[in-house]
N, C-alpha and C positions, 0 to 999 in steps of 0.2 A: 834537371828542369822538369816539372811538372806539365803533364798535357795541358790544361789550362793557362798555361805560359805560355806555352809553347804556339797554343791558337792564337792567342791574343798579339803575341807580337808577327807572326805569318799575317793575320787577317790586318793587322797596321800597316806591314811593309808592305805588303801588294797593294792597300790604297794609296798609301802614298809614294809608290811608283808610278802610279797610276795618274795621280794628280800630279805628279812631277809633270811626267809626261802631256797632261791635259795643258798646262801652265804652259810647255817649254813650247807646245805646239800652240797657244792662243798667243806668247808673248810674240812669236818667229812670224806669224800672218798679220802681226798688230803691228810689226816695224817695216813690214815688206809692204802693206798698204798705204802705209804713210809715209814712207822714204817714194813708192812710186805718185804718190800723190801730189808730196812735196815737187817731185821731179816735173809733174806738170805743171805745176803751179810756177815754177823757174823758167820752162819752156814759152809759160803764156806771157810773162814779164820781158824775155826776150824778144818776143814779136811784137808785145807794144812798144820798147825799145827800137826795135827798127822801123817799127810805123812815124814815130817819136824825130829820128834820125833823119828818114825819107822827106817827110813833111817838113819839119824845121828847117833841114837845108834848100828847102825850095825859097822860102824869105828873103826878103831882101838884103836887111844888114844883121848884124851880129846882135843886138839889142830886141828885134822882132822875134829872133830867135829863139834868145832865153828868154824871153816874157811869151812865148809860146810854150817853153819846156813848162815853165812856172805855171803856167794854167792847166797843163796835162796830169801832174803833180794829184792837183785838187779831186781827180777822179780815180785812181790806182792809189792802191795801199802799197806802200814799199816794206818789202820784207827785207829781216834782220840781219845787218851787215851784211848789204845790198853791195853788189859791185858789177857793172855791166857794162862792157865793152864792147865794139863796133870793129871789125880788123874787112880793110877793102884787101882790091887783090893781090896786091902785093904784100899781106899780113903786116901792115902799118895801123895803128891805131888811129880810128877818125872820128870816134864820140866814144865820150866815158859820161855817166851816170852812176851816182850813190856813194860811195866810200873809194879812195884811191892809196894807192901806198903799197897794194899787194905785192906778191910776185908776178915778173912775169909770165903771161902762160905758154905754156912748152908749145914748142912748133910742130911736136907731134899729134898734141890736140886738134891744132888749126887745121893738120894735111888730113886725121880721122874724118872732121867731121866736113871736109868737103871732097872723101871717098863717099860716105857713109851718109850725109846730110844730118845726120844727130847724132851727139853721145853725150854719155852722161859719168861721170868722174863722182865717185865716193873716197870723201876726206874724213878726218879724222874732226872727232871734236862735231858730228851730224853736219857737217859742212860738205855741199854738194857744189860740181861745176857741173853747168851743163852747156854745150856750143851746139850752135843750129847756122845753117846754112840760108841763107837768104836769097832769093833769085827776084831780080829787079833789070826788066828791060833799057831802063834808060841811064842808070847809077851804073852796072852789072852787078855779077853778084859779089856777095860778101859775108864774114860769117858773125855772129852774134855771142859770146861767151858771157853766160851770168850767172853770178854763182851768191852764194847763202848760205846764212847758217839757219837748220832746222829746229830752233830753239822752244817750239812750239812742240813737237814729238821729241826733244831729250826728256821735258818737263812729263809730257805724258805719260812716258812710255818708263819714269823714275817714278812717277805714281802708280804704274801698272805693275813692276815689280815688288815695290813695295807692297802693295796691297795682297800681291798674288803669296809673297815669302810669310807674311801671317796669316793668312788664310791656311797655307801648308801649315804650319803649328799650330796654329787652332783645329782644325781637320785630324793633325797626329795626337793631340790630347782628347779629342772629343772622339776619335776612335778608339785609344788604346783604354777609354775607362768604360767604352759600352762594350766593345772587346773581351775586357774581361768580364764585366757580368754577364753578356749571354753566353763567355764558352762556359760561365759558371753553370748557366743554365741549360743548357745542353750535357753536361756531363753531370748532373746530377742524376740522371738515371744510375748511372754508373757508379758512383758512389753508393748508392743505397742497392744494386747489386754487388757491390765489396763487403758492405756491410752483412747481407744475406750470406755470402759464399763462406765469409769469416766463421758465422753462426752454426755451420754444416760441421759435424765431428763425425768420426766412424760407426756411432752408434748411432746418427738419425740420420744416415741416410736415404729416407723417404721422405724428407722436404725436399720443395723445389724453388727457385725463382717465380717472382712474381712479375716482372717485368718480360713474360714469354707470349701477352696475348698481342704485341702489336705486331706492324710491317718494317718498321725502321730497322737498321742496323742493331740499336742496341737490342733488341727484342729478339731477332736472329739468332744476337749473339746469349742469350739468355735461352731460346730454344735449344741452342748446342750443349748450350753448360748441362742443361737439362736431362739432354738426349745421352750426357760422358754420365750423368748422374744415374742414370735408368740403367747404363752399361754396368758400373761399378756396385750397383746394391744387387743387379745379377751375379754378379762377379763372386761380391763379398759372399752372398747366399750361399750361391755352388761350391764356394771353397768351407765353408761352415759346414754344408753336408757332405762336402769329402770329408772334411778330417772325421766328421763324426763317423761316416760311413765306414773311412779307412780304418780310424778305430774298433771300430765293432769287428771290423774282417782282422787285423790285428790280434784282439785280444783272445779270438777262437782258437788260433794253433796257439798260441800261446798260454791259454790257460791248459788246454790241454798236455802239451808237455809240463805244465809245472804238478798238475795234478797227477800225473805217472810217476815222476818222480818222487811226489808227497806220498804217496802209495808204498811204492818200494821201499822206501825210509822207514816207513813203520812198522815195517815184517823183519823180523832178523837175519830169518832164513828162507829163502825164496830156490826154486828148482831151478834148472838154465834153461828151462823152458819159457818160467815163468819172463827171468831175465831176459831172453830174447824176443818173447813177446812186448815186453816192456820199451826194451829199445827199439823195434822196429816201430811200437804207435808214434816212440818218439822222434823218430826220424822219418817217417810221417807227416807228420805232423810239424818239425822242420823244414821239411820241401815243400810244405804247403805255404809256410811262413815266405820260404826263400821263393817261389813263384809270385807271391803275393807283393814282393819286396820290389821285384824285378819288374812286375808290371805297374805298380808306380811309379818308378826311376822310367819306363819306357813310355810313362804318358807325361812325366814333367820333363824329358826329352822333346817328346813330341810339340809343346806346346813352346818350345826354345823363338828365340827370331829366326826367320826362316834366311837372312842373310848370315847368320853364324853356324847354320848347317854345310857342312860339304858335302857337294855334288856333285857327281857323275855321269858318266852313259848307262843306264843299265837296260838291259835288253829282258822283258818281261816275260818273253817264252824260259828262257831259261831260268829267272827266277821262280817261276812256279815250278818247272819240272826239281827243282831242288827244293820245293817247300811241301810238291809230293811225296817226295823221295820222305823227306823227316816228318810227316803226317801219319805216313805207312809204315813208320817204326814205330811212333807212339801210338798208332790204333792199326795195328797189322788187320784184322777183322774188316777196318772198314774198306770199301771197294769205291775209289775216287777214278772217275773217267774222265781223259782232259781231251779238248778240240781245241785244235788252230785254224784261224779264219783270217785271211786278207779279202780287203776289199779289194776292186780294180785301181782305187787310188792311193792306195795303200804306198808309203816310200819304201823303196827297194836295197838304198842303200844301207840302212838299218834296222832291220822288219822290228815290230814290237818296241823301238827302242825309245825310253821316255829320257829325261833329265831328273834324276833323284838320287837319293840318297840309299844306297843298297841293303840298308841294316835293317832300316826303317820299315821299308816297303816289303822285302822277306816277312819283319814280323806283322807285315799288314795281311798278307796271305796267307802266314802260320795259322793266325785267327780266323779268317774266316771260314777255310779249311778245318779245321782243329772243329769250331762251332757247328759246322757241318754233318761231320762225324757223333759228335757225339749227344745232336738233339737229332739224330734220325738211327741211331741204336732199334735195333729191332726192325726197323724195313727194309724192304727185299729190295728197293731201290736202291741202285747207288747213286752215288754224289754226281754231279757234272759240274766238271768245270768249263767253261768258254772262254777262249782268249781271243778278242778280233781288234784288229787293227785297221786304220781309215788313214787320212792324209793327216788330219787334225788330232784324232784320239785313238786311248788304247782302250778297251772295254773289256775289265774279268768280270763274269757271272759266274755266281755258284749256287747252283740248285739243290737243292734236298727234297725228301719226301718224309720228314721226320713229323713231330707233332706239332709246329708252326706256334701263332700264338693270333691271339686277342689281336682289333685296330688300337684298343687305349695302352694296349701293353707296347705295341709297336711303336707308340709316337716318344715312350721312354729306354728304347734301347740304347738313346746317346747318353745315357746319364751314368756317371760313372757307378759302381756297385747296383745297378738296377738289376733286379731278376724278374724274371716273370712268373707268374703262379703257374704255367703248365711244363715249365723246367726246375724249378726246385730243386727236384729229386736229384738234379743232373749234377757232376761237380762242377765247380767255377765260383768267380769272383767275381761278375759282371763288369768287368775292364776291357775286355776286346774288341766290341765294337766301338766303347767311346775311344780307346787306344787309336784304333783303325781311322775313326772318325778324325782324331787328332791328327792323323800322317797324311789324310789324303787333303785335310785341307791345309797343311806343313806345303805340299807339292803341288798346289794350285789344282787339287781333283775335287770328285764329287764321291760323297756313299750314298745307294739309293739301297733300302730294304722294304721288300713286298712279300708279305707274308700271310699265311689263313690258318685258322686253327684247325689243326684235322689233316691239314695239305701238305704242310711244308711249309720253305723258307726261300727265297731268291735273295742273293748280295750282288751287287752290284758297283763295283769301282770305276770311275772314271778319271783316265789321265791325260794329259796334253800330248801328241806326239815331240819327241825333240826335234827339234829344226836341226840340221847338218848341213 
């Protein structure tokens, strides 16, 4: 069922619940008014009745009498199948007026309504009873039963339905056909953003919706599509100049072992000198491939769902003293100083300890270690590392005194294969920081790098303490 259905018949059934309801409540106060009105109208016919009664029987004969009722007649309107009775105290009938034949009326009526002095009886067919009590000093008292049929409110109140039952069907057709044009017209934004979205292929994604400059919802919803679309041509971009990048850092060891060996091929006879120079550029130049390999697979790792990572305790002091440990094998030369620091609020039952992923976060510190050492070659400073701990976070700094870089080179250290014009010379592949960058926001951290040319370098990670 299409939205535009699906409005139109909602925006009809809630009116005409509505009107149901408006109908069932004007039809319920139109027969409560009129059945109590009727009720008075029966009330006042019984006390001209006993006025009728009082007076008549003071007359002298029987003849005076009814040619008194017969003049009383001429000024009261008698309602439809009229029936009205006189009961003295002994509940004996002592005057009747209008239609006779009925049933008796029950002698529970009689005793109500001279506990009560009024009641009033709902029949069937709008036929009402109603008895009143009469108090008369010189007759005593006596009670007055007169009852009718409401033939004036059945007719009414079968035109008031009537009328109310198509007005509902005319109301549910005259809704459900503007219903449907205006949810037409309400969702024609929408449509012509289908149309637009449709029109959008992997090669332009630099168009945008046009329906993003208003406040409504659809225009919201056109801002978002927008704001996924500005995400995605980021996206597409950065993945274009990886592969190209990738490629490029790729095809270097790689031509180079093919070119040693195209070498060797065309000599017949070569010394085992030669031969073992040959194969150590080549395996060389294989370990550069398989470094190169590895830190790929470690940033398409890195960029996984961070719910299909498993996680651990891992205690950060002791991950660096182990990522010193294998820094100081691979650059024996260089001189890395580490400090431990608690704050006073520091947790005690876990010093250092975050929630991550142990593999990940060693290779987060291999790097900036590693980076450390080998763009500060040549100064007499060594490295320092910081590790401090708070209630909330874990904080490594690693400082150097190396040849630092540029602010414009600094704002590309996220970028995967970036180098900077004042390390060139140095080895690498520009994957460590954005590796790094990848893991600590894998682990809900920050990386912060501050750096000057000439100075050095400061890295900076930030992690969440683990709650225990």
């Amino acid at each position: 069922m299409s939205i535009r259905t699906r409005l139109t018949l909602q925006f009809a059934a809630i009116l005409v619940v509505t009107l149901l309801l408006f109908s069932a409540v004007i039809y319920f106060f139109t027969y409560q008014s009129r059945r109590e009105a009727f009720s008075e109208s029966l009330f006042a016919r019984a006390r001209i009745v006993a006025h009728v009664y009082l007076d008549g029987t003071r007359r002298e004969d029987e003849e005076s009498r009814a040619s008194y009722r017969r003049y009383l007649r001429q000024f009261y309107r008698t309602l439809p199948e009229e029936e009205v009775r006189v009961f003295d105290t002994s509940n004996q009938v002592v005057f009747e007026e209008g239609l006779a034949g009925r049933e008796a009326v029950p002698q529970d009526l009689l005793r109500l309504v001279r506990t009560d002095g009024r009641e009033v009886v709902l029949e069937d067919s709008y036929r009402q009873t109603v008895g009143l009590l009469y108090r008369d000093a010189v007759r005593g008292d006596f009670v007055v039963v007169a009852s009718s049929v409401d033939a004036d409110s059945r007719q009414k109140l079968q035109d008031l339905a009537t009328v109310l039952t198509f007005g509902l069907l005319a109301s549910f057709v005259i809704v459900g056909i503007g219903g449907w044009f205006f949810a037409g017209q309400a969702l024609k934004p929408m449509k012509r953003i289908i149309q637009e979205v449709d029109s959008i292929t992997a090669s332009d994604l630099h168009r945008r919706l046009s329906q993003a400059d208003g406040q409504d919802e659809v225009s919201l919803l056109a801002q978002r599509f927008n704001s996924l679309l500005n995400r995605l041509e980021t996206a597409f971009a950065g993945q274009r100049t990886f592969v190209r990048d990738a490629s490029h850092e790729l095809r270097t060891p790689l031509a180079a072992i093919i070119g040693q060996l195209e070498v060797s091929l065309l000599q017949q006879e070569r010394s085992s000198q030669e031969y073992r120079r040959v194969l150590q550029s080549t395996l060389d130049a294989a370990r550069l491939l398989k470094d190169l390999t590895n830190g790929l697979l470690q940033i398409a790792r890195a960029s996984d769902d961070p719910s299909q990572v498993p996680r651990t305790l891992v205690r950060l002091d002791e991950l660096l003293l182990q990522a010193h440990e294998e820094v100081h094998r691979r650059h024996p030369t260089c001189r890395i100083d580490l400090d431990f620091s608690e704050t006073p609020d520091a947790p005690r039952r876990v010093p250092f300890g975050v929630l991550g992923n142990e593999a990940l976060l060693l290779s987060a510190f291999l790097n900036i270690l590693e980076n450390a050492c080998k763009f500060s070659v040549g100064s007499l400073a060594p490295v320092v590392a910081t590790l401090t701990t708070s209630r909330t976070h874990v904080l490594l700094t690693v400082r150097d005194r190396g040849v630092g870089m540029t602010e414009a080179d600094r704002q590309q250290v996220f970028v995967p294969f970036f180098r900077a014009d004042a390390v060139r010379t140095v080895p690498g592949h520009g994957i460590g920081l954005p590796l790094t960058a990848k893991i600590m926001e894998l682990h809900e951290g920050e990386i912060k790098v501050e750096s000057e040319l000439g100075r050095g370098t400061a890295v900076t990670l930030n992690l969440p303490t683990a709650i225990v």
